[in-house]
N, C-alpha and C positions, 0 to 999 in steps of 0.2 A: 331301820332300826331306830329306837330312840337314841332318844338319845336327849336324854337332860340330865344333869346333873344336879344334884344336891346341891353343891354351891353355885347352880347359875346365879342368882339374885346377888344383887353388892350387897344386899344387906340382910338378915335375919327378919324372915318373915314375921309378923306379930296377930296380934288374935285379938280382939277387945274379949275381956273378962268379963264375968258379971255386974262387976262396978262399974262398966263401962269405960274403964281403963284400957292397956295394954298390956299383953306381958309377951315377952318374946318364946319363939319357938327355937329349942337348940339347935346347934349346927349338926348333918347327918354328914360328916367326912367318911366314915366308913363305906356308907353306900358309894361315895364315889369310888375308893381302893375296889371295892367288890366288883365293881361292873368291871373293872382294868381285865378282872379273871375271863367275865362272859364274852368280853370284846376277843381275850387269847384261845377260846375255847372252840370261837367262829375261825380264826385264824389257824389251828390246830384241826379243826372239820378238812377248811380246804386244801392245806398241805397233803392230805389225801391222793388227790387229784395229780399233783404235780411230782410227790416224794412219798412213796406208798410206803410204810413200815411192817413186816410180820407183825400181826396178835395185834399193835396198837392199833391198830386202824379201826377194830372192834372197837374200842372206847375213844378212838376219837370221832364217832357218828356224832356221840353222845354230844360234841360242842356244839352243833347245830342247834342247840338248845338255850346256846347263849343269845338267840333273838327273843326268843320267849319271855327270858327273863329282861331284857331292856322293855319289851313292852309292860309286864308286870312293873319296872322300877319304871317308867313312865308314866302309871297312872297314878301310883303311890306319891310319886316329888312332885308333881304338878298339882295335886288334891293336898300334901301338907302343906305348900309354898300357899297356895292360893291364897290371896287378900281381900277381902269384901270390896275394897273401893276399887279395884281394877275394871277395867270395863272390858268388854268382851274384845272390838278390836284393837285395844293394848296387848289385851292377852296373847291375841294373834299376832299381832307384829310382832312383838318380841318371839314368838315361837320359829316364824318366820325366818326372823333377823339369827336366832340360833342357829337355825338347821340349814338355810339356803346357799349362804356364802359359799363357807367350806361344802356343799352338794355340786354347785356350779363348777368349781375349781377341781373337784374328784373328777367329773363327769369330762373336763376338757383333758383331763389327764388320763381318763379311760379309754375316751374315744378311738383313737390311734392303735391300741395295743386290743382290742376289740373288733372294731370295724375297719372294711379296706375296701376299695374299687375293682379290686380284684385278689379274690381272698383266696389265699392255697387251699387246696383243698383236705390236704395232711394237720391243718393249723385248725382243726376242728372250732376252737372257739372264737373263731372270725368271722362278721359277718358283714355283707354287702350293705351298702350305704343304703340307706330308706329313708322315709319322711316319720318313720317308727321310732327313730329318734327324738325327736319333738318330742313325745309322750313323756320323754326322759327330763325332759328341759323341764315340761309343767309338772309333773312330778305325779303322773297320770296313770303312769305302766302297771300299777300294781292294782288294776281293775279288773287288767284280763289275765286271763290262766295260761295262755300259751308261752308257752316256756319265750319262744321268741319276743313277745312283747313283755312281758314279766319279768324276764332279764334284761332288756333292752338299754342300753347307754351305760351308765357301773352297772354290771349287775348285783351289786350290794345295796344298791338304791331304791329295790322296792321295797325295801321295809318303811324307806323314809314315807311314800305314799300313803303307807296302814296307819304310819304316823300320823302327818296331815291329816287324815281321817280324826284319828284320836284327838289329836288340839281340836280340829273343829265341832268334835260333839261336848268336849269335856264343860264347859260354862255351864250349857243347860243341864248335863247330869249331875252336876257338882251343885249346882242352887239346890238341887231335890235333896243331893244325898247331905248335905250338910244340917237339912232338917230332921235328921234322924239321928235316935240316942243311940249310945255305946251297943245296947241289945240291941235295936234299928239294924244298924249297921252290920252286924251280927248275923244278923240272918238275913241280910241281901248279898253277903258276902257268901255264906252259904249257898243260899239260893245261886248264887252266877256258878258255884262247882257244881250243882246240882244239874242246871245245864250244859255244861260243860262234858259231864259224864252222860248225860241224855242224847246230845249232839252226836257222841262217839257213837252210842249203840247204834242211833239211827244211822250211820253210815256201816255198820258193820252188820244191822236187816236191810238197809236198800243202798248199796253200795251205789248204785246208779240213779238214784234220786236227786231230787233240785239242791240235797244238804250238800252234796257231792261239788255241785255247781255255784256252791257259792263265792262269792269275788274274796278274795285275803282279806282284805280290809275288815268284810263280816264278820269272816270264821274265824277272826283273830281277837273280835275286839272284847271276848272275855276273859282274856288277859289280862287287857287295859285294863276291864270294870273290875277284875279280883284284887289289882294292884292300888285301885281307889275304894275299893271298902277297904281295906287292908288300914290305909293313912285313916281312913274317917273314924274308922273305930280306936285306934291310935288316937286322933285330935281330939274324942272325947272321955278319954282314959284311961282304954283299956289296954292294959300291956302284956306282951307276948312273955309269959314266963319260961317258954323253952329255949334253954339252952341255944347261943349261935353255934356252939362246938358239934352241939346233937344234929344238930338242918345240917352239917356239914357231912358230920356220919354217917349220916342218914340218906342223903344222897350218892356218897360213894360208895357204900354199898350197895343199893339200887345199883346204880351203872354198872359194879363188877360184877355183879348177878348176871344181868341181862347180858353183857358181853361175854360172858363166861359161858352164861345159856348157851349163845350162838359159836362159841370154838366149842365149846364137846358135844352141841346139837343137843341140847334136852330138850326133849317132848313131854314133860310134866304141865300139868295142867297148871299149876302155879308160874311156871314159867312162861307158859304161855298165853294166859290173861296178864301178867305183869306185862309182858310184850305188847300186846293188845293195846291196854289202857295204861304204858308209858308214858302217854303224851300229858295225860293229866295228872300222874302222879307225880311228874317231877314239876311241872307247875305250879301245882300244891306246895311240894317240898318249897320252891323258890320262894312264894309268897311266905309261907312260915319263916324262910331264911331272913328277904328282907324285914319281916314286921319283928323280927329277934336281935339284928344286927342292929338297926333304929333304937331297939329298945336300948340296946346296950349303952348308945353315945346318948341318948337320953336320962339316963342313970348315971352318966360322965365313966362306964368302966373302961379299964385300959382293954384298946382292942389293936391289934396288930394291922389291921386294915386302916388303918388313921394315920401312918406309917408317910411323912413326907415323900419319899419314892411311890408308894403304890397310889397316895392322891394325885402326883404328878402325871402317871400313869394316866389313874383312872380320866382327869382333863382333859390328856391326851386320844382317849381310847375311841371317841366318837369319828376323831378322824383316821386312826387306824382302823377301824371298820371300815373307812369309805378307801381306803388306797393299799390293804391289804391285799385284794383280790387283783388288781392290776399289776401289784410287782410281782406277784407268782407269775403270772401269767406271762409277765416281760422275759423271767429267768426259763419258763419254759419255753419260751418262742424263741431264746440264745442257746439255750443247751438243751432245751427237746426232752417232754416225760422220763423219770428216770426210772430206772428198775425196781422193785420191792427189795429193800433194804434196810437193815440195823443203822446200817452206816450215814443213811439219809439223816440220823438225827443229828450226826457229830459236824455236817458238810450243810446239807441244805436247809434245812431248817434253820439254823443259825444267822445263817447269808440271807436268806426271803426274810425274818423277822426285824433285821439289825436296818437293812433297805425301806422295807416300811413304816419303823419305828424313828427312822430319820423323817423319811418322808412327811409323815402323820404330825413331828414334831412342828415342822417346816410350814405344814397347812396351817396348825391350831397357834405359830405365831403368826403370820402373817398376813393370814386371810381368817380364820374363825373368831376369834376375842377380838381383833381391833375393826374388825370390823360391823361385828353384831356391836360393839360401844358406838361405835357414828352412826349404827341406824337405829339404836334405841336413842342416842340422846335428839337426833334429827327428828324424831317423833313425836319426842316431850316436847320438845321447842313447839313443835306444831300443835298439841294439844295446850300448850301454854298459851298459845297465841291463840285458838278457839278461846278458849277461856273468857283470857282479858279482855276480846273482845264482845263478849257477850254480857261482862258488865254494864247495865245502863250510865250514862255520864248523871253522875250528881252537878248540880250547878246549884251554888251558896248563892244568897241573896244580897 
């Protein structure tokens, strides 16, 4: 999953104006509060698995949707951060230096609770040691479709893959997209739903076709591009006047419908193309959320997501994504799948959240922030030194 943040940069990215000045870009703290939601929503999906609830479980499909939306807010904060004098591999080493530490330190913490020499065979989500694992290390897995290699080492980790993808195309799509006006952007953001809805049918007339077969990384990255027209038409002034309260409403409702759909079984046509083409209307919805929530801290309105606890969160939430799915899984390998229960909310759920949310804490100090700082600043160092030394020596007479 993405995972960047709003406030990666130490500093307020800026823009030369038309005077050839600068002027700064405001801070988007809200986006980071928001993702805090997307990150609980992934963690609420897989409590599923381990602590099953009556009726919630219907709307807790629905968090699986919180990856969606890090790739939408990945292409958007990378395309408003973006600086013209960055060079392409600055771009990548800091993306690099983000995401790998805290991946390496999940994956050593996953391994164990994951993989074994001799895996019970009751313990279903254990698997025999492979060299399948490597794919994990390079950050590769999320190429093939086989559930066994696509979850291979975290299985929360393949999203990082789709990621890496994304950093590595964004430079050259972002040169293009940056030459396009407010309208430009407009309608290539358009155009990316317009595929998006085109993608779906074709897989719903040839379900078995090559669309079928495409690697993640593909079939995802119109995500990424809806999240970066989104920021470029933002970066040249057009602002979302809907309401963040409405993208809110607006999606909770969607979700109670469609889960509603499915406990009383309606077979209305309406219901059953919302079902269909869910995939793209809450991605929709998401993008109009972020480009509304942005607007807001743009405007400087008071927004409750700006909320010191939930930016603390939201900081945090990259690497509760990454050690989420291992603590559930520790608590079920000690006390074994539990029954379908109300009660799972008051008992287990609590105890998997509070273990991870330490956990998560534990990562993002000690291994994500101090360590993305020594390999961004060991980088400059090195780009400083190409530098200076590619001055010719002046010698005075």
């Amino acid at each position: 999953m993405s995972y960047v943040s709003p406030t990666t940069e130490r500093s307020e990215p800026s823009l030369p104006d038309r005077q050839g000045g600068e002027v700064r870009r405001p801070r988007l703290d809200s986006l980071t509060g928001l993702r805090w939601w997307a990150a609980f929503g992934v963690f609420f999906f897989h409590m599923r698995v381990f602590a099953p609830v009556p009726v919630l479980n219907h709307l807790a499909v629905f968090g699986n949707y919180g990856v969606a939306f890090f790739f939408i807010l990945s292409g958007f904060v990378l395309t408003w951060s973006a600086q013209p004098g960055t060079t392409t591999g600055t771009f990548w080493w800091r993306r690099f230096a983000r995401i790998y530490p805290a991946h390496f330190v999940a994956l050593l913490l996953a391994v164990p609770v994951f993989y074994s020499f001799a895996p019970d065979p009751h313990d279903w989500w254990v698997k025999p040691f492979s060299a399948v694992l490597l794919l994990s290390v390079l950050l590769i897995q999320g190429w093939w479709l086989s559930p066994g290699i696509l979850f291979s080492g975290n299985p929360a980790a393949w999203t990082l893959t789709v990621e890496f993808f994304f950093y590595f195309i964004h430079p050259w799509i972002n040169r293009g997209l940056r030459r396009l006006s407010s309208r430009g952007a407009l309608v290539a953001t358009l155009a990316v739903v317009v595929v998006m809805v085109l993608y779906r049918v074709g897989l719903i007339v040839a379900p078995g076709s090559w669309l079928a077969h495409l690697p993640v990384p593909l079939a995802r990255v119109s995500e990424f591009l809806l999240g970066m027209g989104v920021a470029q038409m933002m970066l040249t002034g057009r602002r979302f006047r809907i309401p963040a309260w409405l993208c809110f409403s607006l999606g909770a409702a969607f979700v109670l419908w469609q889960a509603t759909a499915v406990v009383k079984k309606w077979h209305d046509p309406f219901s059953h193309w919302g079902a269909v083409f869910s995939n793209e209307i809450i991605i929709v919805l998401f993008a109009l959320t972020i480009g509304a929530v942005a607007g807001n801290d743009i405007r400087q309105k008071p927004s409750w997501l700006r909320s010191r606890p939930l930016v603390r969160l939201g900081e945090w939430s990259f690497c509760f994504y990454l050690v989420h799915a291992t603590a559930m899984y520790v608590f079920m390998e000690v006390f074994g799948p539990q029954k379908q229960s109300v009660s799972n909310l008051l008992w287990w759920y609590p105890s998997v959240f509070v273990v991870a949310l330490v956990a998560a804490w534990a990562l993002h100090a000690v291994v994500e922030k101090p360590l993305e700082r020594r390999m961004r600043r060991w980088w400059d160092r090195r780009q400083a030194s190409k530098t200076a030394g590619a001055v010719p020596e002046i010698r005075h007479p």
